[in-house]
C-alpha positions, 0 to 999 in steps of 0.5 A, a space after each residue: 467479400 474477401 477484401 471486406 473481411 480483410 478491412 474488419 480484421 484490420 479494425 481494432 476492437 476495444 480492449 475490454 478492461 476487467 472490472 475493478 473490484 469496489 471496496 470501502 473507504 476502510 476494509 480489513 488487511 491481513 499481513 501473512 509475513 508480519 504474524 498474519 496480523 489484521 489491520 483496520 486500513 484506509 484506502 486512500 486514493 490521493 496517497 501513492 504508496 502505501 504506508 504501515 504504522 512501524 516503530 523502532 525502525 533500524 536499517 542495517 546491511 545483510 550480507 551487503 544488502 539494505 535491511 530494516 527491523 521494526 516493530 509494529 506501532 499498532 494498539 495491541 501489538 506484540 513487542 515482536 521484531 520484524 525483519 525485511 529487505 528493503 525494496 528501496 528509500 522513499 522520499 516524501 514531500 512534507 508541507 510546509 505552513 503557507 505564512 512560511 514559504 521561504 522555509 526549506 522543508 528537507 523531504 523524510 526518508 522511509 524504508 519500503 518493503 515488498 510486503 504480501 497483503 491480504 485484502 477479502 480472498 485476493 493475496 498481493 505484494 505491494 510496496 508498503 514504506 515503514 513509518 510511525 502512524 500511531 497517531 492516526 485512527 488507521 495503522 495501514 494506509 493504501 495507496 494508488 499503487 496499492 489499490 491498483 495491484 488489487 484491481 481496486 476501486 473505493 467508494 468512500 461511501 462505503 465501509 468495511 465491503 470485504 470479508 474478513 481477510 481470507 488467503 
């Protein structure tokens, strides 16, 4: 008996996973650090990282570390300068036209931050890069890495699943 028992603690039991929270396609991100400010986001599983829509965007140094100042590019915004330490420079591939495959197309470089969001009650930090989406329908974009900082999952199905943002 006492050689049976050893041999089930030996066997590994299955590591029960928490169960990813399902949200919608589109839901509603409160930033805190950027004036509480509410945005309409997408949650967007084929993108990476996540992106804010941001305009006039600056990097400088601060007592020897990267910085950057922005405005938000969003409908509505406030005319309001933001300041953040940069968390470090992405490069995102660009595509260029299928007829024209000997083109050389340098990838774009953007600012990230470690940004806090508020998605339904739950508060993360996630790194979110800075670039100008004012000509999409969704100025905050969340990424896979996002959505996995917040034990997310998305059916595209569905819209809007969240409360209002509530931290």
């Amino acid at each position: 008996m006492k050689s049976l028992l050893a041999l089930l603690s030996l066997i590994a039991l299955p590591v029960m996973a928490a169960e990813p929270t399902l949200y919608g396609r589109y839901e509603y991100i409160a930033l805190p650090e950027i004036g509480g400010e509410v945005l309409k986001a997408k949650m967007d599983t084929g993108a990476l990282t996540a992106s804010l829509s941001a305009k006039d965007i600056e990097t400088f140094k601060r007592d020897g570390e990267d910085w950057v100042r922005f405005r938000l590019a969003t409908k509505d915004a406030s005319d309001k300068v933001y300041e953040h330490k940069i968390a470090r420079i992405s490069k995102i591939k660009t595509r260029s036209e299928e007829d024209d495959e000997e083109e050389v197309v340098a990838p774009t470089k953007r600012p990230v931050v470690d940004l806090e969001l508020c998605l339904g009650d739950v508060k993360r930090t996630v790194e979110v890069n800075l670039t100008d989406r004012s000509n999409f329908n969704y100025p905050l974009l969340i990424g896979a890495k996002a959505l996995r900082e917040f034990g997310a999952a998305v059916n595209p199905a569905r819209r809007f699943t969240a409360d209002k943002p509530d931290c």
